[in-house]
C-alpha positions as CSV (number, residue, x, y, z in Angstrom):
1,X,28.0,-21.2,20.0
2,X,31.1,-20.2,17.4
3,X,30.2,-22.9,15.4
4,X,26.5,-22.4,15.0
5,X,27.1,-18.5,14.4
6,X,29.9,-20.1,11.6
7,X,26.7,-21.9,9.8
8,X,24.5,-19.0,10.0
9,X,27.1,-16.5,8.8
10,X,28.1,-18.8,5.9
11,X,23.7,-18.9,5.6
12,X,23.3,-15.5,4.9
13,X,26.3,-15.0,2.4
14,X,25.1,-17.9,0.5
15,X,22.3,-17.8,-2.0
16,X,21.2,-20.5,-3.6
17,X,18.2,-20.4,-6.4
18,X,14.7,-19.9,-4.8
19,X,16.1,-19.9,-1.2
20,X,16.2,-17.6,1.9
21,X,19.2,-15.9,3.6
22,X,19.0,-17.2,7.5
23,X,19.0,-14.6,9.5
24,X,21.3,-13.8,13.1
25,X,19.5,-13.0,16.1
26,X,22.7,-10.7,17.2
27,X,22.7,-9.1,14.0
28,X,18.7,-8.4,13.5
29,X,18.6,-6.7,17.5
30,X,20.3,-4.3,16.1
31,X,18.2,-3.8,12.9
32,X,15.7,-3.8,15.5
33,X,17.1,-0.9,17.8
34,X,17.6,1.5,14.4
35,X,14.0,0.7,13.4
36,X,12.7,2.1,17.4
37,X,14.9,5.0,17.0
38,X,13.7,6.0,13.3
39,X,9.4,5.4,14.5
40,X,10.7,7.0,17.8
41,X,12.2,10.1,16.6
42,X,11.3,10.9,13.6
43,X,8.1,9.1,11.7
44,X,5.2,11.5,12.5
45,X,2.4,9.4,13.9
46,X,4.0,6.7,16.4
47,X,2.3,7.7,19.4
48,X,-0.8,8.7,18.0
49,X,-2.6,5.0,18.6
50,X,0.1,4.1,20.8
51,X,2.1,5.2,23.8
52,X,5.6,5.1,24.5
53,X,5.4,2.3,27.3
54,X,3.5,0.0,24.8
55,X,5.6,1.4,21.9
56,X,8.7,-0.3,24.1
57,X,7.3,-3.2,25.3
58,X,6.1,-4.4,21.4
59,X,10.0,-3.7,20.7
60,X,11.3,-5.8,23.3
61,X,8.7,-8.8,22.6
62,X,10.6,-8.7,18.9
63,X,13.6,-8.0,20.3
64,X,14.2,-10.7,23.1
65,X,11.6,-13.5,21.3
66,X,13.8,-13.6,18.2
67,X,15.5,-17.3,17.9
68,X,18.9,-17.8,17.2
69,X,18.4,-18.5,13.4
70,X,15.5,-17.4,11.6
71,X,14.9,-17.0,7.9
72,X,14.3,-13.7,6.2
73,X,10.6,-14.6,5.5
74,X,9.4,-15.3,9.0
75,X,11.7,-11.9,9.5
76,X,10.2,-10.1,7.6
77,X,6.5,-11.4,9.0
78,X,7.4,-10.5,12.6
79,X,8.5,-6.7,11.3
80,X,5.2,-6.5,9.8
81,X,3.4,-7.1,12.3
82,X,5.4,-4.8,14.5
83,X,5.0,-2.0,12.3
84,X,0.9,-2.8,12.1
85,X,0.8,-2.0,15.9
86,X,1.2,1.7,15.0
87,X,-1.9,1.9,12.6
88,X,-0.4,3.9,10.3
89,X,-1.7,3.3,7.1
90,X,1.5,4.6,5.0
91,X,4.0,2.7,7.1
92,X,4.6,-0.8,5.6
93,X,7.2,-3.0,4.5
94,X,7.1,-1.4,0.5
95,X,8.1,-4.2,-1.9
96,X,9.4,-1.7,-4.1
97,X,11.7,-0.2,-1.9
98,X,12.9,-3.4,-0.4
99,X,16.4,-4.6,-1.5
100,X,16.0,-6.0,-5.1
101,X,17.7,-9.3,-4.3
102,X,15.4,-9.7,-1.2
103,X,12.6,-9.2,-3.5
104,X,13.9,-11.7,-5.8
105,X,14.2,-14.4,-3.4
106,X,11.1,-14.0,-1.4
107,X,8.4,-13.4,-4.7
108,X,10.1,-14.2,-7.8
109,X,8.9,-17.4,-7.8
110,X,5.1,-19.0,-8.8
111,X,3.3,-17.2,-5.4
112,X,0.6,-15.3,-7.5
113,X,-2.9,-17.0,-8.1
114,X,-4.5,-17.5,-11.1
115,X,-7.8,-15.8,-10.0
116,X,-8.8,-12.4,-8.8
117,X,-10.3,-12.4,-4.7
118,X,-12.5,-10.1,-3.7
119,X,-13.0,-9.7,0.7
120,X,-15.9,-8.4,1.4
121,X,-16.6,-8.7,5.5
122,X,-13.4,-10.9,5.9
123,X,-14.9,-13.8,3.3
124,X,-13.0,-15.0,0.1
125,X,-15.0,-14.5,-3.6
126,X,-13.4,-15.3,-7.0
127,X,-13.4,-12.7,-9.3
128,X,-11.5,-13.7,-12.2
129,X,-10.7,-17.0,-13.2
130,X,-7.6,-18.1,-15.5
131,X,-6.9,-21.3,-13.7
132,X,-7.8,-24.5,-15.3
133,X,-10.8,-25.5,-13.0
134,X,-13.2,-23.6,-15.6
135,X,-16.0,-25.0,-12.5
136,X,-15.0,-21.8,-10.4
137,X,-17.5,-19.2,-11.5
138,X,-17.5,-15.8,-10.4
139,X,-18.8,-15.1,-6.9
140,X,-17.4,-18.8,-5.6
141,X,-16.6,-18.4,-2.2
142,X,-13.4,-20.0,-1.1
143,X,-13.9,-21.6,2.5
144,X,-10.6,-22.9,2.4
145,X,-7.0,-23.1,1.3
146,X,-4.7,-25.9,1.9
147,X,-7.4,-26.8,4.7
148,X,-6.9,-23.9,6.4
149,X,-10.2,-22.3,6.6
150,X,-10.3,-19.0,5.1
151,X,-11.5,-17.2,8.0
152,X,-7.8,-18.6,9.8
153,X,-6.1,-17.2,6.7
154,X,-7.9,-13.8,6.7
155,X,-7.4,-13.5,10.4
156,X,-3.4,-14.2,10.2
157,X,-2.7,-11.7,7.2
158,X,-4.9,-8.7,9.2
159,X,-2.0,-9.1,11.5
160,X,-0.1,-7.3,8.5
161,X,-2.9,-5.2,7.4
162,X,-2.5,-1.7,6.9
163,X,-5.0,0.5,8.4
164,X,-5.4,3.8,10.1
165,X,-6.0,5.0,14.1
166,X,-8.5,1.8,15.1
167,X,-10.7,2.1,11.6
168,X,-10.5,-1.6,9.7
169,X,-12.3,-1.1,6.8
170,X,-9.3,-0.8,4.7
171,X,-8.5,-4.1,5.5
172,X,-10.6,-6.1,3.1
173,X,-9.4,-4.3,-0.1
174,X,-5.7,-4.3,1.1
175,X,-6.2,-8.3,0.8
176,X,-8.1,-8.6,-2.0
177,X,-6.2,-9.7,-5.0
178,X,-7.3,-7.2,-8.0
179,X,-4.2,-5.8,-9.7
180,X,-2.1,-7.5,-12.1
181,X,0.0,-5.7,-13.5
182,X,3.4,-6.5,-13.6
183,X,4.6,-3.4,-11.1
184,X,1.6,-4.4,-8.9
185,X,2.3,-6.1,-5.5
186,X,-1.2,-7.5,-3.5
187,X,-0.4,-8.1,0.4
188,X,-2.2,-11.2,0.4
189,X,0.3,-13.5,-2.5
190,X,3.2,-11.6,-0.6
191,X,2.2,-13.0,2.9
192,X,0.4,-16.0,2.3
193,X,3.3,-18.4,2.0
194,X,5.1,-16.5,4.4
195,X,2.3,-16.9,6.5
196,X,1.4,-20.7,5.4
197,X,4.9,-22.6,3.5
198,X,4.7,-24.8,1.3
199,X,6.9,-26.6,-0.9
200,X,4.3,-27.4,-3.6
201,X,3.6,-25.2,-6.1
202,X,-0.1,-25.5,-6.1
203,X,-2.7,-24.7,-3.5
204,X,-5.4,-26.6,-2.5
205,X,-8.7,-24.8,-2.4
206,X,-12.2,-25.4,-1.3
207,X,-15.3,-23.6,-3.0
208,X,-18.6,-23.4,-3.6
209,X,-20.4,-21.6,-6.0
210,X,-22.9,-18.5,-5.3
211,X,-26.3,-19.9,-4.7
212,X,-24.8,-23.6,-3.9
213,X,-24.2,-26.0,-1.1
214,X,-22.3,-28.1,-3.0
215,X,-18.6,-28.2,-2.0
216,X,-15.7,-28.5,-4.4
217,X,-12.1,-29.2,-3.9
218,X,-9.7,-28.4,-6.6
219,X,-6.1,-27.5,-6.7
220,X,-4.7,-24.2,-8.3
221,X,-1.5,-23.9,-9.8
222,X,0.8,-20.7,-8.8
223,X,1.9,-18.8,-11.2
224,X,5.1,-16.4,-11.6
225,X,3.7,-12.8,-12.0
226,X,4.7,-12.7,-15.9
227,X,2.8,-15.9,-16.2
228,X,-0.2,-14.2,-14.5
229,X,0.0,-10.9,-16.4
230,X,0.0,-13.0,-19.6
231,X,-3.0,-15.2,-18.5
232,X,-4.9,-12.6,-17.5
233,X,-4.1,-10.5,-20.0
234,X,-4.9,-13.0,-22.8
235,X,-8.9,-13.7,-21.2
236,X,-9.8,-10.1,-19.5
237,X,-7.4,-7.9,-21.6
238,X,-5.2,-5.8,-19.7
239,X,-7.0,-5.0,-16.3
240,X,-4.1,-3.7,-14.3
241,X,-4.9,-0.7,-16.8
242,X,-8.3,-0.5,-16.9
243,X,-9.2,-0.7,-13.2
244,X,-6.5,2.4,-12.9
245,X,-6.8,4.3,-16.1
246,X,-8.6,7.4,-16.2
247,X,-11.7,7.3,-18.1
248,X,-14.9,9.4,-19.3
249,X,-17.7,7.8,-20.1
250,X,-21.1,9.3,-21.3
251,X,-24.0,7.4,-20.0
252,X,-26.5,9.3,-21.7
253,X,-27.7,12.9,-22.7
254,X,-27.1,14.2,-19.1
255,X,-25.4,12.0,-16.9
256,X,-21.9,10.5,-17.0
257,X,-19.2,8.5,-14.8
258,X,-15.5,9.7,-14.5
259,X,-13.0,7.1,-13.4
260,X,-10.4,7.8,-11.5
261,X,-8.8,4.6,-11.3
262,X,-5.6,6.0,-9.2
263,X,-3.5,9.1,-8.4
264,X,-0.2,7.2,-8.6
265,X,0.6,8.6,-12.2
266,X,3.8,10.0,-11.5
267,X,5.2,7.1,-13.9
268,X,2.3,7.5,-16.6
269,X,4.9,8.9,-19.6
270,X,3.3,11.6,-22.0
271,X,0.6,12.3,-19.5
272,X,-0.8,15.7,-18.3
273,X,-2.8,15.5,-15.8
274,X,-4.0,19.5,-16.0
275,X,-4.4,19.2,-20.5
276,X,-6.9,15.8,-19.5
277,X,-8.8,17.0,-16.9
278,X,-9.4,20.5,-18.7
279,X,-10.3,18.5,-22.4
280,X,-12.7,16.8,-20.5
281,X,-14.6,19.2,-18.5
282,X,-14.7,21.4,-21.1
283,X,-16.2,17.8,-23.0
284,X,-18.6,17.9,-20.2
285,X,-19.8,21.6,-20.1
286,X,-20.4,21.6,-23.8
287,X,-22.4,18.1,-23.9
288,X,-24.3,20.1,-21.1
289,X,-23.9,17.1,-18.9
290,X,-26.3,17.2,-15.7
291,X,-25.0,14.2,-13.5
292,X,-21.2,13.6,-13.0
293,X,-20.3,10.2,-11.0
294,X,-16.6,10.5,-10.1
295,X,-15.4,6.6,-9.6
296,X,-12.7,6.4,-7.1
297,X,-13.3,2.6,-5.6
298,X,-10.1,1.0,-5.7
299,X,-8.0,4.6,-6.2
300,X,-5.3,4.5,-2.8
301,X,-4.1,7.5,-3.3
302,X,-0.9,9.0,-5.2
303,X,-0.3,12.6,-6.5
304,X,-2.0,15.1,-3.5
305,X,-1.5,17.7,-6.5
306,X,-3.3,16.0,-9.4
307,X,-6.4,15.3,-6.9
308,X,-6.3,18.9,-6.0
309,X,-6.5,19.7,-9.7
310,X,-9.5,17.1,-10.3
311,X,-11.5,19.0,-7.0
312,X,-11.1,22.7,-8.8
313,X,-13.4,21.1,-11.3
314,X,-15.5,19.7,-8.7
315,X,-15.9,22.4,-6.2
316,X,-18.8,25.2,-6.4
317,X,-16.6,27.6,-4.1
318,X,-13.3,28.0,-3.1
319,X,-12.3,25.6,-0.1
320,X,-9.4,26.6,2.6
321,X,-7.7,23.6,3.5
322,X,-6.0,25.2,6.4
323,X,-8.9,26.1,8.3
324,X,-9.8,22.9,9.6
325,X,-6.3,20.6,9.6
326,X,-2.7,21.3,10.4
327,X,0.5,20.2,9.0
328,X,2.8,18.7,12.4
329,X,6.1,16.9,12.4
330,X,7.9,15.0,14.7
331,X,11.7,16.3,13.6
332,X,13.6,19.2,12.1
333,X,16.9,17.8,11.4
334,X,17.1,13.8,10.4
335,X,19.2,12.5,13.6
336,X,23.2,11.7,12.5
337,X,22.7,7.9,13.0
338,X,20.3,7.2,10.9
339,X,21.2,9.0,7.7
340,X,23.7,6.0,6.6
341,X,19.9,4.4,5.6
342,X,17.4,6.8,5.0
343,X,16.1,8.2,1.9
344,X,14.3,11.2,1.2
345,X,13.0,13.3,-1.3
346,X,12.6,15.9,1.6
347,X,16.3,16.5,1.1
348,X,16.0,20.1,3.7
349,X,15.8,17.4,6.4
350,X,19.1,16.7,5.9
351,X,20.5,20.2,6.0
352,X,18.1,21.0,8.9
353,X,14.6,22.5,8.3
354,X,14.6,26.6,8.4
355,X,13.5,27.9,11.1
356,X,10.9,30.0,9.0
357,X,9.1,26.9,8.1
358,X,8.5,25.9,11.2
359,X,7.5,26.7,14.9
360,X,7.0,24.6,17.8
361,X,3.5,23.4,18.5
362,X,3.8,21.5,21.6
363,X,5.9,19.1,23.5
364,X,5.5,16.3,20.8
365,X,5.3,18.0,17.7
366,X,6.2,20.9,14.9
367,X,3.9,23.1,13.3
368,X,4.9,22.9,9.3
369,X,4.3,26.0,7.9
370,X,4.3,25.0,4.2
371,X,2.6,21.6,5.2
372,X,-0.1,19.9,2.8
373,X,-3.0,21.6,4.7
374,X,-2.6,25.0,4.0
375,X,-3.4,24.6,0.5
376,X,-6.7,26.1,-0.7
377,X,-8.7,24.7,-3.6
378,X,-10.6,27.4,-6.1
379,X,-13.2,26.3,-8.6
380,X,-12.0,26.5,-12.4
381,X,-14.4,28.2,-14.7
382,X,-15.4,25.6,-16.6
383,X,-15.4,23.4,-13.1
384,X,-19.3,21.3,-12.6
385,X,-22.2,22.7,-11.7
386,X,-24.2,19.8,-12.0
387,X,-25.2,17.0,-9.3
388,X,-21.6,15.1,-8.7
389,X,-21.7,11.3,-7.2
390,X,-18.2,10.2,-5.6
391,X,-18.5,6.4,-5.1
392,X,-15.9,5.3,-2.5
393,X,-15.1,2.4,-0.2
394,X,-12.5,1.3,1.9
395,X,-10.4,1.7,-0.5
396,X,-9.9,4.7,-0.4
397,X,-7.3,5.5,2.0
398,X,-5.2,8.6,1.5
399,X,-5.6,11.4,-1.2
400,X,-8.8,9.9,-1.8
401,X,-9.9,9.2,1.8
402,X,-9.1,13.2,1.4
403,X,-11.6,13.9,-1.7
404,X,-14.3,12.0,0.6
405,X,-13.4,14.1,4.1
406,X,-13.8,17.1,2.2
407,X,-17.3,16.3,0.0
408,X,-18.3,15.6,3.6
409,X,-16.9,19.1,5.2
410,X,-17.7,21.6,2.1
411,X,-20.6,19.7,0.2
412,X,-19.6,19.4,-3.2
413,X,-20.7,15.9,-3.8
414,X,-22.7,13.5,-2.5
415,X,-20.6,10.2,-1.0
416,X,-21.8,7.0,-2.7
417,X,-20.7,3.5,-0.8
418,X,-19.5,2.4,2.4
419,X,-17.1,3.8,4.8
420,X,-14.0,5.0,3.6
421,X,-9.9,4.0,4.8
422,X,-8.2,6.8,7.0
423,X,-9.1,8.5,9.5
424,X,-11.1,11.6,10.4
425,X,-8.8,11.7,13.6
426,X,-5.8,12.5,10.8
427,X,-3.6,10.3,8.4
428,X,0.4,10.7,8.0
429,X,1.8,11.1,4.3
430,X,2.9,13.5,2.2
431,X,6.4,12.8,2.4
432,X,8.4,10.1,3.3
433,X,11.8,8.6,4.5
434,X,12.6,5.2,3.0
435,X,14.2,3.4,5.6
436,X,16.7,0.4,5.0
437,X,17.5,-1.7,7.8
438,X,21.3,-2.7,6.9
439,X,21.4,-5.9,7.8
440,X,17.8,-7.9,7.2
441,X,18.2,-5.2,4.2
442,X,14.1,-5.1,5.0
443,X,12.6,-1.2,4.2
444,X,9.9,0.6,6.0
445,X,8.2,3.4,4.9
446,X,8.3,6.5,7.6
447,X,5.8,9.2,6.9
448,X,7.2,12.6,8.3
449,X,3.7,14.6,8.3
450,X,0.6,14.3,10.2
451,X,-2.1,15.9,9.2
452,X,-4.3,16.6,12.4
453,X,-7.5,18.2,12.8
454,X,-8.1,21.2,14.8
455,X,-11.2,20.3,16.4
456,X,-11.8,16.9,18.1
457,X,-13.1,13.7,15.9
458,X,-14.4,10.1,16.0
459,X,-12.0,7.3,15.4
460,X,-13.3,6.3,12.2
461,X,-13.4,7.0,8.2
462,X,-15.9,9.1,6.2
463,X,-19.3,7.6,6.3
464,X,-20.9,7.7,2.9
465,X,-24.0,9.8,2.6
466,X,-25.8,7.2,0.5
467,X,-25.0,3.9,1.8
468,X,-24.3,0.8,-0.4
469,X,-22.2,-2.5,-0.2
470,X,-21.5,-5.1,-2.6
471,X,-22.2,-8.7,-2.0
472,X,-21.2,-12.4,-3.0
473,X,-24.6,-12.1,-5.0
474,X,-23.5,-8.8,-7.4
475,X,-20.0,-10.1,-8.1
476,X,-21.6,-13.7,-9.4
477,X,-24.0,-11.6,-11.3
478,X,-21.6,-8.7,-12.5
479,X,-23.8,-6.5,-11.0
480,X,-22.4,-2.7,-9.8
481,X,-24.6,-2.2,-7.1
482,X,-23.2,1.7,-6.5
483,X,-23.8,2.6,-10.3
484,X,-27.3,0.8,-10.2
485,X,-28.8,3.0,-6.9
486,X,-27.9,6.2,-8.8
487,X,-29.2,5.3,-12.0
């Protein structure tokens, strides 16, 4: 026993090019017992979708079935999963919070793919293409990868999915691959090699083109994510900034769309969110537009202030936010032991909330006074007065899955799409403690406010008012199918 714990200690101080650190069961239980404490004392939705007895028993599966040895990849697997039993849809393993040199190790290598997957209904369609088999045309569906069928593959990284309370239709754009920027991470290139290893550097795909029986077997060749950016970049142009910039676009005399491609713009230098939106309603009042489509497909979330802005130009009267939800959390005071590796932009934690800011609201739970509910929302004077589309999807998951909840609620728009991410039974967000796990150096994500409705609702997301999906058929054609039922 002293000698294998020898080899694995000399394991995980080694790091050789491209390889994992092996990981000590010893060492990870107690990784694993800082992680309960953290979801069980502080992270504001554990035992919302799950009780404390199941909440124990998931730990002590991890716990006791770890092996002696295991690499920081199947680690890291076996915390996501965990951390997917609480359907949470903001707690994750966050790529960009994770230890750099974990990072490095684990995706700085050729694990992206040279084309762009769409999953719609748990199937695989090619969006983009940069890879040399020119034969893959848009809308291909991929029935297989390595000769794992797809279905397999879809069904192993939904085990890592995020989603919220029991609704799934977040899943499918969570493992589409669509972003390519070089600061974007897609769950799907992260997880698939964890999921499947292999020691080539090309995967083996089958396909078959929209409107085709005729099955083709071709193998793509990984790429690093600079050599992705610069591929895609070189056919498509930059689409990591179209498909989040903001955008107005005048369709005709009297109608026109406004993207709103994300609300993560917290990073977008020389940008004011207030000066745009104002030039461009005021752009919109003068050209006396009578239809405004608000785009928000593929917009997660981001900035809960900058979509409050965008809905005082929306709304047709003033909406009170607090009426209907409630700000709770779970703790007052971050606990001693797990300040050592926790971050928090919440910094009052720390020092211990005041006790004006809070009271208690029942045996689980604080009632935040200054929470993110008991904002109110009035309309601008130059704000829309016209007929105003939203077109959502699963997608939209937090301050967007927000936007949709309250069109629904208030009326101020009419919901174009399919059923949204979230949950009408209440999200967690807002703010956040990034938690490091000292050893595995593996970070989770702990929301510290749940936003809860006052009056009892269905375990699902916001149903759109004008239903539409899109299909293998409008992705081979290039076809907007949401656009094309409002125009």
């Amino acid at each position: 026993m002293k000698n294998l714990v020898t080899i694995a200690f000399f394991l995980t101080t080694i790091n050789l090019l491209g390889q994992e650190r092996i990981l000590v069961k010893d060492s990870l239980q107690k990784d694993i017992e800082l992680l309960y404490q953290v979801l069980d004392k502080v992270h504001a939705g554990t035992y919302r979708y799950l009780s404390r007895t199941e909440l124990s028993q998931e730990f002590d599966k991890l716990y006791n079935d770890l092996p002696s040895m295991i690499s920081e990849g199947e680690f890291m697997i076996r915390l996501a999963q965990l951390v997917n039993k609480i359907k949470c849809g903001h707690t994750y393993l966050n790529p960009w919070n994770m230890d750099e040199k974990v990072r490095e190790r684990l995706f700085n290598r050729p694990i992206f793919f040279p084309v762009g997957i769409e999953v719609l209904n748990g199937r695989f369609y090619v969006t983009e293409n940069v890879s040399q088999h020119q034969s893959i045309k848009k809308g291909a569906e991929i029935v297989s990868l390595n000769s794992v069928s797809s279905q397999a593959v879809y069904d192993s990284l939904s085990t890592i999915a995020k989603r919220d309370g029991n609704n799934t239709n977040s899943i499918d754009s969570y493992l589409s691959i669509s972003n390519y920027g070089l600061r974007d991470w897609e769950a799907f290139e992260l997880y698939y090699l964890l999921f499947f290893p292999s020691e080539s550097e090309t995967v083996t795909i089958e396909y078959r083109n929209y409107n085709s029986q005729q099955l083709y077997k071709v193998d793509l060749q990984l790429l690093t994510k600079q050599e992705r950016f610069n591929k895609m970049n070189s056919v498509y142009g930059d689409l990591s900034t179209k498909r989040k910039e903001w955008k107005l676009n005048i369709l005709d005399s009297d109608k026109a769309v406004l993207k709103i491609g994300t609300f993560a713009i917290w990073n977008w230098e020389g940008f004011n969110y207030k000066s745009w939106l104002k030039k461009t309603f005021t752009e919109i009042d003068e050209l006396g537009i009578k239809t405004l489509i608000v785009d928000i497909r593929g917009n997660g979330g981001g900035d809960s202030d900058a979509k409050d802005e965008l809905l005082s130009y929306m709304v047709k009267d003033k909406i009170q936010r607090k009426e209907d939800t409630r700000s709770l959390i779970r703790t007052t005071k971050l606990p001693e032991s797990l300040l050592p590796h926790s971050r928090t932009y919440l910094k009052v934690l720390i020092d211990g909330l005041p006790k004006n800011q809070y009271e208690t609201f029942d045996s689980t739970y604080y009632l935040f006074k200054k929470g993110i509910n008991t904002i109110s929302v009035a309309p601008k004077k130059k704000s829309f007065k016209g007929q105003t589309y939203i077109l959502g999807n699963g997608s939209n998951t937090s301050a967007t899955y927000t936007m949709l909840h309250l069109s629904k609620t208030y009326g101020f728009a009419k919901f174009v799409g399919s059923e949204s991410g979230g949950n009408l039974q209440g999200i967690n967000g807002s703010q956040y403690i990034f938690f490091n796990l000292p050893y595995s150096k593996m970070e989770i994500d702990i929301p510290l406010i749940h936003s809860q409705p006052t009056s009892e609702m269905p375990d699902r997301g916001v149903l759109p008012d004008i239903p539409v999906t899109k299909t293998q058929k409008s992705i081979a054609a290039q076809n907007d199918p949401f656009m094309e039922l409002i125009e």
